[in-house]
C-alpha positions as CSV (number, residue, x, y, z in Angstrom):
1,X,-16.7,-1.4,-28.4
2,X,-15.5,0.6,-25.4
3,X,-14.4,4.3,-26.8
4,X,-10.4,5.4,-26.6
5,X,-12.1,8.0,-23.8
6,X,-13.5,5.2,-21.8
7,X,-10.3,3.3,-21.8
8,X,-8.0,6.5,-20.6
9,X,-10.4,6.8,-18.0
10,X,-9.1,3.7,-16.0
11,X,-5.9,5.4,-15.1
12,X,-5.3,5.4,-11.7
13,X,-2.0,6.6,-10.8
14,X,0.1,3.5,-11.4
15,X,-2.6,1.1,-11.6
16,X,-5.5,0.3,-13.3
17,X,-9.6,0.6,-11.6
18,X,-12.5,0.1,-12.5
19,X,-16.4,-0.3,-11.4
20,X,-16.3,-3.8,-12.0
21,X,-19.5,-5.5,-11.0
22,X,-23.1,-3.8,-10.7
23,X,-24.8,-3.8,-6.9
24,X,-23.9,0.0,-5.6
25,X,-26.7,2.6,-7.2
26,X,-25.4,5.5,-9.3
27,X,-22.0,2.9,-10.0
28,X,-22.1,1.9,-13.9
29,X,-19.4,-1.1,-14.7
30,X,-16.5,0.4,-16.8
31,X,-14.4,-2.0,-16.2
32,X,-15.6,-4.9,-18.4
33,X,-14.3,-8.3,-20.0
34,X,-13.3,-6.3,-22.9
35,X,-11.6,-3.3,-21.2
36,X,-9.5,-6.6,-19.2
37,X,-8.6,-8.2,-22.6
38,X,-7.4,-5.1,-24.2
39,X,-5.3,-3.5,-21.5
40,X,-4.1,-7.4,-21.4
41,X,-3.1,-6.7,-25.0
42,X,-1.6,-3.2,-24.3
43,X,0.6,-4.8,-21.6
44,X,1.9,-7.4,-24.3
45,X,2.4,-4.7,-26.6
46,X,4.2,-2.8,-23.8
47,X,6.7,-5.7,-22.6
48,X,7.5,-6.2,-26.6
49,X,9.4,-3.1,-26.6
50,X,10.4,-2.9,-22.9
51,X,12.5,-6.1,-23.6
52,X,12.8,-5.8,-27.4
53,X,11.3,-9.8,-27.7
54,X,8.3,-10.6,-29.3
55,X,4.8,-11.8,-28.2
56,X,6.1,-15.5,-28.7
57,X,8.8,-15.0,-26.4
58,X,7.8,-14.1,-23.3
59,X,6.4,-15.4,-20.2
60,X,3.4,-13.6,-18.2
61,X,1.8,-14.3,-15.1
62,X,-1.7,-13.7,-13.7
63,X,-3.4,-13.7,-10.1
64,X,-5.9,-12.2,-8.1
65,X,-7.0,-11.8,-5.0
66,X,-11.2,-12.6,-4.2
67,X,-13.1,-10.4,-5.3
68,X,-16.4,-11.8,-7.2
69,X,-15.1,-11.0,-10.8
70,X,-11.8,-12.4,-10.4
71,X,-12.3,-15.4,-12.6
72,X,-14.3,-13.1,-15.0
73,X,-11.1,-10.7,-15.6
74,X,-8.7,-13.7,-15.4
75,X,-10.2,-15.2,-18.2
76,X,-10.4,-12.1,-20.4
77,X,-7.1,-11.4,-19.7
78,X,-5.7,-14.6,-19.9
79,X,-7.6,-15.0,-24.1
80,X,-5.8,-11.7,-25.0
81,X,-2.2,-13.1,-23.8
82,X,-2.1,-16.7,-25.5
83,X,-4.1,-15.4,-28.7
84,X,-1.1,-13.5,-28.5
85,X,1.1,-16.3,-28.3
86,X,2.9,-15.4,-25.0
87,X,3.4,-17.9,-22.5
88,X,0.8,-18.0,-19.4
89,X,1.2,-18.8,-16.0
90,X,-2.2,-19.2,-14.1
91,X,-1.5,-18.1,-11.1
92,X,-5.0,-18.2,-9.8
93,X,-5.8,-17.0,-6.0
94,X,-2.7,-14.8,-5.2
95,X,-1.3,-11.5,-3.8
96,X,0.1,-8.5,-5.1
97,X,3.6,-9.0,-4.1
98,X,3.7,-13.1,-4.9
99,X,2.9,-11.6,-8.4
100,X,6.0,-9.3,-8.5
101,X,7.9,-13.0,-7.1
102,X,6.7,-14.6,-10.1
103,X,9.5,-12.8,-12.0
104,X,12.4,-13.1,-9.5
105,X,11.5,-16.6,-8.2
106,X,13.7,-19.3,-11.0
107,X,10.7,-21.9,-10.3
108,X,8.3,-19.2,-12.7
109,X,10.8,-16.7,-14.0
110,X,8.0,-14.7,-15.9
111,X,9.1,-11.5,-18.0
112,X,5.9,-9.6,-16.7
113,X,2.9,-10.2,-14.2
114,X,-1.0,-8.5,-14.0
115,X,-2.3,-8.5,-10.7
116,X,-6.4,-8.3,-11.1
117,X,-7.2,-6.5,-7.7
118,X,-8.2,-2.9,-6.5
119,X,-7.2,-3.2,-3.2
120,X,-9.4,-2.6,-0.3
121,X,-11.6,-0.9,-2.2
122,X,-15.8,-1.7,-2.2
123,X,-16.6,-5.4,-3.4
124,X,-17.8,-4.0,-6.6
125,X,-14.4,-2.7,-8.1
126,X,-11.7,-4.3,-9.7
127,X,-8.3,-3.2,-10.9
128,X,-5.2,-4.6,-12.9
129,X,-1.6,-3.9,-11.6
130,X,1.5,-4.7,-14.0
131,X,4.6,-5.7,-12.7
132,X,8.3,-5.9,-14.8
133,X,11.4,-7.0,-13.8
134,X,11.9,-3.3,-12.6
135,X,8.9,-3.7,-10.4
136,X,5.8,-1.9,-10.5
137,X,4.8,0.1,-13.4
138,X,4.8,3.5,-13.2
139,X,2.5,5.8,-14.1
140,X,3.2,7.1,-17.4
141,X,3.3,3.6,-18.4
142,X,0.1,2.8,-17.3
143,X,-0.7,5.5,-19.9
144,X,0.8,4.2,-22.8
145,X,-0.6,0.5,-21.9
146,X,-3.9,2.3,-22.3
147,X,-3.1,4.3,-25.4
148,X,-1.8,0.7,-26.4
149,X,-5.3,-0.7,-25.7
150,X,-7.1,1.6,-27.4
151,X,-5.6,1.1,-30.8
152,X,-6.2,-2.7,-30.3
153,X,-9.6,-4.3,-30.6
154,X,-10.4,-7.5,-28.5
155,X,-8.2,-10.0,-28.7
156,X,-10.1,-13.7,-29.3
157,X,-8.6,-17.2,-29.8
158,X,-7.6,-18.8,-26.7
159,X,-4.6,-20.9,-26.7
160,X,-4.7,-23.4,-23.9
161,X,-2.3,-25.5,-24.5
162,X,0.2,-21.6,-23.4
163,X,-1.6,-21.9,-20.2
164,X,0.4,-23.5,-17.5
165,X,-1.5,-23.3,-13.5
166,X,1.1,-22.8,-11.0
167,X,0.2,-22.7,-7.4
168,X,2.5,-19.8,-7.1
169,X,1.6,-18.8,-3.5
170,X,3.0,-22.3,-2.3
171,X,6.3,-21.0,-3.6
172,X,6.1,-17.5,-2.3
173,X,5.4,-19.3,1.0
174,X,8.2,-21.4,1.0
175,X,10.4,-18.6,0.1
176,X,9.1,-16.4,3.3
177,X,9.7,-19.8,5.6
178,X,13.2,-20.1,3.8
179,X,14.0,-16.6,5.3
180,X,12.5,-17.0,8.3
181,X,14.6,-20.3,9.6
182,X,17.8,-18.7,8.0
183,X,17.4,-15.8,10.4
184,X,16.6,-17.8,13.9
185,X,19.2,-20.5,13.1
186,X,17.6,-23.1,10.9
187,X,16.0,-25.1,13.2
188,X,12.6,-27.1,12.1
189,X,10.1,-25.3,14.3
190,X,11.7,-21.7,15.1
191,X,8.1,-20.4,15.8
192,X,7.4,-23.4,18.4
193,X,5.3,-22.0,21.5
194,X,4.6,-18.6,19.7
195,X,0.8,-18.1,19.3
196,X,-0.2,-15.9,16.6
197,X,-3.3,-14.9,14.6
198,X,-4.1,-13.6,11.3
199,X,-6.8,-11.6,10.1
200,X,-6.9,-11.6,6.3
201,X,-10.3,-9.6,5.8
202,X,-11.2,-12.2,3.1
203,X,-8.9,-11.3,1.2
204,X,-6.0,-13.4,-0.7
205,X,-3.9,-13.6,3.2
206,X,-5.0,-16.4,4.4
207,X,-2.2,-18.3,2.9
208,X,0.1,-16.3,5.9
209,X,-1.5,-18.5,8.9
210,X,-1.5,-22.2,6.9
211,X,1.6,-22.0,4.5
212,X,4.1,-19.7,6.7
213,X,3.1,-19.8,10.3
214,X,1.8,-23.2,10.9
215,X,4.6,-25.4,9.4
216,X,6.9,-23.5,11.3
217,X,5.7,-24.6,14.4
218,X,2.9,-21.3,15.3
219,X,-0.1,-21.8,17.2
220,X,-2.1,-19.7,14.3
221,X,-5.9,-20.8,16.6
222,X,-7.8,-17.8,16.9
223,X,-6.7,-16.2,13.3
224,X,-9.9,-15.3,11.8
225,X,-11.6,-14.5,8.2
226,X,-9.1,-16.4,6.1
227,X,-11.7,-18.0,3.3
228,X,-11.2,-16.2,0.2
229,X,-15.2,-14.3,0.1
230,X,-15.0,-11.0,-2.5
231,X,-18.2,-10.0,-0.4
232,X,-15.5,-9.3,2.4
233,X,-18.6,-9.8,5.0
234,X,-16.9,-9.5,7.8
235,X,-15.3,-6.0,7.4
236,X,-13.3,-4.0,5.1
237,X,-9.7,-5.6,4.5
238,X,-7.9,-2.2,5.2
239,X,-5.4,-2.0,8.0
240,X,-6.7,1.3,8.1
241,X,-10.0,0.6,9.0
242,X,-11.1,1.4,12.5
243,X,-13.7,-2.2,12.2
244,X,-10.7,-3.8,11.0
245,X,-8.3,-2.9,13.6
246,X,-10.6,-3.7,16.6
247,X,-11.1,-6.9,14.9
248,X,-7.6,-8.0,15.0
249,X,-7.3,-6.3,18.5
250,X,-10.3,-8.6,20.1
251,X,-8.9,-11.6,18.6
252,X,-5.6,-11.0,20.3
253,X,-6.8,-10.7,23.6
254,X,-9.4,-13.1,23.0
255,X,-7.4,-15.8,22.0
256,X,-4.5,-14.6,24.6
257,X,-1.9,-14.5,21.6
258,X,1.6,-13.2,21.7
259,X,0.7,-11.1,18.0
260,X,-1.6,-10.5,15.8
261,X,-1.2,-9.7,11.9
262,X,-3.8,-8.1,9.6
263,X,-3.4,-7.9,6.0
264,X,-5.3,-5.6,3.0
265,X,-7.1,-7.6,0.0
266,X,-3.8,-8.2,-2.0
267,X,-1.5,-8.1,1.2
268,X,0.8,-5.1,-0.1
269,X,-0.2,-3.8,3.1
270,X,-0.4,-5.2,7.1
271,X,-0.7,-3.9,10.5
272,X,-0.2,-6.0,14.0
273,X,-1.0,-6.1,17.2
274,X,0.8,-6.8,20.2
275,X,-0.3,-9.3,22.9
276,X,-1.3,-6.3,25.1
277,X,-3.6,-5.1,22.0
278,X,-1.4,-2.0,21.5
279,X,-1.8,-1.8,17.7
280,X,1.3,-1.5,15.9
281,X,0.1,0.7,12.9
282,X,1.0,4.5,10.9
283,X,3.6,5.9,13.0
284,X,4.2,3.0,15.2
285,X,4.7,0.5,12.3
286,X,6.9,2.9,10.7
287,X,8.9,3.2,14.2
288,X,9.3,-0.2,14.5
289,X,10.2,-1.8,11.3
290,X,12.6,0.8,11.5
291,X,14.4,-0.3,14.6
292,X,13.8,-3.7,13.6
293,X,16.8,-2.5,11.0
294,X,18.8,0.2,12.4
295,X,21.1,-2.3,13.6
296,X,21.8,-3.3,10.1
297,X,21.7,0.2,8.3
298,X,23.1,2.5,11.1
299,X,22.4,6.0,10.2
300,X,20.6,5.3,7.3
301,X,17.3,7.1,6.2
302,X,13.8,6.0,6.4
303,X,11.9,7.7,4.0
304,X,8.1,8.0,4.8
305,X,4.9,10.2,3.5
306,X,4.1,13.3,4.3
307,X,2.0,13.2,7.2
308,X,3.7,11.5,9.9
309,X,4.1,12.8,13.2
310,X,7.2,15.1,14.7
311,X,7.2,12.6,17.6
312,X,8.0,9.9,14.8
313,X,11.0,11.8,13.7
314,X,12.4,12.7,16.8
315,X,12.2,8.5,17.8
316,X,14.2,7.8,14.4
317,X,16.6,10.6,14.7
318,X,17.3,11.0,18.5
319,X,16.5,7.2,19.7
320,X,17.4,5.3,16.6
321,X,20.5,7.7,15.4
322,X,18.8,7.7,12.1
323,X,17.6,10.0,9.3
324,X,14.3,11.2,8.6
325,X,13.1,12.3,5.1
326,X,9.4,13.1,5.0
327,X,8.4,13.0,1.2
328,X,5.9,13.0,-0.7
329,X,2.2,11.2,-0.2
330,X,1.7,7.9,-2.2
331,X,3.5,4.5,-2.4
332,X,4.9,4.6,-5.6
333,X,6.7,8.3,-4.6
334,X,7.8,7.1,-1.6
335,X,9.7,4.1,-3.0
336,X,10.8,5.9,-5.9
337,X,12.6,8.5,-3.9
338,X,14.1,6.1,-1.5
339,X,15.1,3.9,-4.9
340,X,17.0,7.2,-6.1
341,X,18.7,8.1,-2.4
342,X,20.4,4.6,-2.5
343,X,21.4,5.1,-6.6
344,X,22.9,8.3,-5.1
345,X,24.9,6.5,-2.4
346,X,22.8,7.4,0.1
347,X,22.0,4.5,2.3
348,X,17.8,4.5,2.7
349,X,16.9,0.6,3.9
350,X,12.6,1.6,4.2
351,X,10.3,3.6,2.3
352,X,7.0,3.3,4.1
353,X,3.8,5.0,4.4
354,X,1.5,5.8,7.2
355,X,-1.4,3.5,5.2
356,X,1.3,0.2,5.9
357,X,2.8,0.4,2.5
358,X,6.5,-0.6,3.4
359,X,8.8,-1.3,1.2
360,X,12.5,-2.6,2.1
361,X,15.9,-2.5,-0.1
362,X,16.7,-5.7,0.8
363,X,13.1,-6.9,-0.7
364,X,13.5,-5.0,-4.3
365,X,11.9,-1.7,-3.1
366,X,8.5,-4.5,-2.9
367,X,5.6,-3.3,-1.0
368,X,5.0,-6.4,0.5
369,X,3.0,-6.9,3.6
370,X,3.6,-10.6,4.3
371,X,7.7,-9.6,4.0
372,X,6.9,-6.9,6.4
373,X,4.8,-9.2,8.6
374,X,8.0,-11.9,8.6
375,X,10.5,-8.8,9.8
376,X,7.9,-8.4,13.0
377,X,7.6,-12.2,13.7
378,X,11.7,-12.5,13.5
379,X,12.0,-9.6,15.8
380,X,9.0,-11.0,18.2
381,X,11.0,-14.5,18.1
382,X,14.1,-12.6,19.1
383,X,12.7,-10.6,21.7
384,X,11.2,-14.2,23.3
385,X,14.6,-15.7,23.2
386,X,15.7,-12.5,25.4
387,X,12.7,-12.7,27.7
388,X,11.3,-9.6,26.4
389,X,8.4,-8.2,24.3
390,X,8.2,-6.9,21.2
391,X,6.7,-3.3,22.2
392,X,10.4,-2.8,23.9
393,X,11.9,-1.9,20.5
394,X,9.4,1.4,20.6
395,X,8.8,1.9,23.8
396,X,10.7,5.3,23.5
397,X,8.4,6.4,21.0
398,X,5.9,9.5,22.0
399,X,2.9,10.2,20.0
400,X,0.8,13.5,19.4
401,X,-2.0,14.5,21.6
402,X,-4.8,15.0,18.6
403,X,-4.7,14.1,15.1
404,X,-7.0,15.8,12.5
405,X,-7.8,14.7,9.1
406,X,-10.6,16.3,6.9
407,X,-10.9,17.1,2.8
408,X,-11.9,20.0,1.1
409,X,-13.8,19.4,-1.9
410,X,-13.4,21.3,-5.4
411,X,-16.3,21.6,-7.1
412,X,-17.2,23.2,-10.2
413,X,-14.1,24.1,-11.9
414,X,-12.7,22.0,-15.2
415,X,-9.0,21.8,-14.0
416,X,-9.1,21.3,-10.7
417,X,-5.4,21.1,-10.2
418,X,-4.6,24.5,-11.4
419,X,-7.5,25.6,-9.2
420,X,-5.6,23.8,-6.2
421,X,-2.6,25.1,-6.9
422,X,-3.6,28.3,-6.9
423,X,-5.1,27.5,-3.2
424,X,-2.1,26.6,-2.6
425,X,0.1,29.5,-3.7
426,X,-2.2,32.4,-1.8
427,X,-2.5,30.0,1.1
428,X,1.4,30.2,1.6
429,X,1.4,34.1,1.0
430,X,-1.8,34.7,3.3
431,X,0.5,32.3,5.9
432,X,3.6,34.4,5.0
433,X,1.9,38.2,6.0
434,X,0.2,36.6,8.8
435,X,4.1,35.5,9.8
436,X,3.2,31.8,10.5
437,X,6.2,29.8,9.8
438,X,6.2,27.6,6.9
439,X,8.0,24.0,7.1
440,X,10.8,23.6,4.6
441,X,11.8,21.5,2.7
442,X,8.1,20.5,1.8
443,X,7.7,18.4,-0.7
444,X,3.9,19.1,-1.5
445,X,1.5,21.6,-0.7
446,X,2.3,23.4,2.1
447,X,2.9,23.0,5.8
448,X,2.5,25.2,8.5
449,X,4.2,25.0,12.0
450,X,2.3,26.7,15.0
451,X,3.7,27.2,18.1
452,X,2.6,28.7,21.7
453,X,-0.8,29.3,23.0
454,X,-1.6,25.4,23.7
455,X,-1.3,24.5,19.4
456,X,2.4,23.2,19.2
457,X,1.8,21.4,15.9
458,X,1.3,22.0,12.4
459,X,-1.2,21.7,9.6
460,X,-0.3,20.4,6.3
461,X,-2.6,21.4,3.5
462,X,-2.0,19.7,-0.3
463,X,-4.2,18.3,-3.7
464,X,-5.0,14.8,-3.4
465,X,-2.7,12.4,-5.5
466,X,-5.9,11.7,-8.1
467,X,-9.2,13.2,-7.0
468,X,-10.5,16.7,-7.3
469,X,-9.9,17.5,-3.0
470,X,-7.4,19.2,-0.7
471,X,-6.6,17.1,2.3
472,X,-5.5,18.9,5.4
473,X,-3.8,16.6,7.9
474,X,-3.5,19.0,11.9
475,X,-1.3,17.9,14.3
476,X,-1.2,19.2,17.8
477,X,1.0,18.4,21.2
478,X,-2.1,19.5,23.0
479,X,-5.6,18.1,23.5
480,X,-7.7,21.0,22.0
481,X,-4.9,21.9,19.9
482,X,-6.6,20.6,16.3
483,X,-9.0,22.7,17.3
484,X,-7.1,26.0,17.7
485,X,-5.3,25.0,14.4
486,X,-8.1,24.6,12.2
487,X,-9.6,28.0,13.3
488,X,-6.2,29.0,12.2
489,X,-6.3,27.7,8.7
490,X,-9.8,28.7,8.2
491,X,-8.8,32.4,8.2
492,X,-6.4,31.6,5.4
493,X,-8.0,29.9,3.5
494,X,-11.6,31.8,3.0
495,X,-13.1,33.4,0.1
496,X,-12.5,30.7,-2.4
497,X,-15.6,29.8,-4.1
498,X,-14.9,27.1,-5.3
499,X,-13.3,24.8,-2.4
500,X,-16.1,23.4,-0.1
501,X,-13.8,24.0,3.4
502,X,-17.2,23.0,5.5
503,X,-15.1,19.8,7.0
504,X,-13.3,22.1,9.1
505,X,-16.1,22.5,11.2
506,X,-16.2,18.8,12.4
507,X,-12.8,19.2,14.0
């Protein structure tokens, strides 16, 4: 039996993850058919209070996306919910956000949903993700499902006759060709004589080119690793992936297409491509799903991360007559604080991150890639219509002249936050004597603006969201300018022992 320490140790932020599978040396499977089944159970024992019914009267759904112990964890979890008695919907091959649907959507109207998937992350990993009719979990419950699980031993006797299948992803589809007709006028075909391709990685996208784009009337020939294979041979399905983006890129121009769409494993996320192969990704996404709505939301606020680019904020704010609030790194903060602008009357339509985690109002604050791919094919359809292309809606947009990313580890030290927080803290004060200005409002770590002498940019130094590192994210106006930054940072941030900054001398 897997110890209450063993269990607490597959927190991850607001999901659950786990080593799932053996195959990468030195990786030992902690997440196991056990761990699934009572996590499964903590969930139940979770949603009894959260909607004050019992185990009898509730409704759960599961998917997951491909990976090679989908059906493994499935069945695990699935034992632990009908040997509770609560209703099951088998999902089976689905994504992230069709999972969230499964509540909203009358046709499966579940209480909760568990999402088996860890993302893009190596073939050999696994995760859960718990959804309620408030959305994603967050956090601090993902810690008391766990504390639930570890006062619950495995759960046996599997009910079948509580297990309903549902092709839930049929539905979902429907629903994102429902809103697709409704917005270019209804007709049968709207996407007639638009050629697009999909890249799903693998992953659980493919569904995108046969069940959206293709009954609508797209030529979706050319769109490329759609067969579900939790190997993901082809490359890694991460919009963020350098493989992955020339992928998408070469099919595009390959196959002549007028877009191209690339999804992550559980298509939370997506990037594009336009016909040209200008990828529409980080700041350029953001830009444009932004003026894709600023129509709709005039001076409303787009709330991002934390380390987009100056030339992003000056396209929202001076081009689009909108409002910029950089927050916080991770998805869950992002769409939590644009969640709490809107309860506060404060009109914020997108919270979106630089990794293609976008998540609109309109869509209940879901991170949803496939939504976000259907607001770029609407707009692409429009822009046809008007004899234009979609790149027109940016084409104001500047970008920075060098980018810099690079992580400093911390090693050796039991509390590795307190240790980065005290980085942190003399960091600012060494800034502060050496009269470097400092960005404010930040809304972690701390970011530094440098201007003159061919840097014009700034370098944002914070902790990492789980892992025991400092990221540093330099931008410069200047080619040459990381450079002149990081030599910068590096005299204020010596002589602690205990924060490997050797990265710094790769930019």
């Amino acid at each position: 039996m897997l110890s209450d320490k063993e269990i607490m140790r597959l927190a991850n932020g607001s999901d659950i993850r786990g080593i799932a599978v053996e195959g990468v040396e030195g990786e030992k499977v902690n997440l196991t058919t056990e761990a699934a089944n009572r996590i499964a159970a903590g969930f139940v024992k979770f949603l009894t209070l959260h909607y004050e019914k019992s185990p009898s009267e509730l409704k759960v759904a599961v998917g997951h996306d491909s990976r090679l112990t989908a059906d493994l964890l499935k069945n695990a979890v699935i034992e632990a919910l009908t040997a509770m008695g609560v209703k099951t919907l088998d999902c089976g091959l689905a994504s992230t956000p069709a999972m969230f649907m499964s509540i909203v959507l009358p046709e499966t109207n579940a209480d909760g949903s568990i999402m088996i998937t860890a993302s893009h992350l190596p073939f050999n990993r696994n995760g859960l993700k718990f959804f309620t009719k408030l959305g994603g979990v967050e956090h601090e419950n993902i810690m008391t499902i766990l504390k639930n699980a570890c006062k619950i031993e495995e759960v046996k006797g599997n009910n079948p006759a509580l297990v309903q299948k549902v092709d839930l992803v049929d539905t979902y589809s429907a629903n994102l060709r429902k809103k697709i007709c409704k917005k270019l006028g209804d007709v049968d075909k709207p996407l007639s004589g638009m050629h697009i391709v999909v890249d799903a990685g693998n992953g659980a996208g493919g569904f995108f080119a046969a069940k959206v784009l293709e009954p609508l009337g797209a030529d979706i020939s050319g769109s490329q690793f759609l067969e579900p294979d939790g190997h993901f041979p082809n490359h890694i399905p991460n919009p963020e992936d350098r493989t992955a983006m020339a992928a998408i890129q070469k099919a595009v121009l390959d196959n002549h297409a007028d877009l191209g769409l690339i999804f992550d494993t559980d298509v939370d996320r997506m990037s594009a491509v336009l016909s040209d192969g200008e990828e529409i990704c980080r700041n350029a996404l953001i830009a444009m799903i932004a003026a894709i709505l600023a129509p709709d939301y005039p001076y409303s606020t787009i709330v991002t991360d934390s380390v987009t680019s100056d030339e992003l904020t000056t396209f929202l704010e001076s081009d689009l007559k909108l409002h910029h609030l950089r927050y916080m790194r991770g998805y869950r903060n992002v769409i939590n604080k644009c969640i709490e602008l809107n309860l506060a009357g404060i009109t914020a339509p997108l919270a979106i991150e630089t990794s293609g985690h976008g998540a609109l109002r309109e869509n209940y604050y879901l991170d949803d890639g496939a939504y976000l791919a259907v607001k770029l094919i609407i707009a692409a359809a429009n822009a046809r219509k008007a004899g234009k292309d979609l790149s027109h809606l940016i084409d104001k947009l500047q970008y920075p002249a060098e980018t810099a990313e690079c992580r400093f580890k911390i090693v050796g030290v039991e509390n590795f936050r307190a240790y980065g927080s005290k980085v942190l803290e003399d960091f600012q004060s060494r800034a502060i004597d050496r009269e470097i200005e400092i960005a404010e409002p930040s809304f972690e770590g701390v970011r530094l603006i440098f201007k003159g002498d061919g840097k014009d940019g700034w370098a944002l130094l914070r902790m990492s969201l789980h892992d025991p590192n400092m990221p540093l994210n330099i931008e410069s106006k200047h080619k040459g300018g990381t450079k002149k930054i990081a030599a910068e940072v590096k005299a204020l941030i010596k002589g602690f022992d205990n924060l490997d900054i050797s990265a710094l001398d790769n930019i």
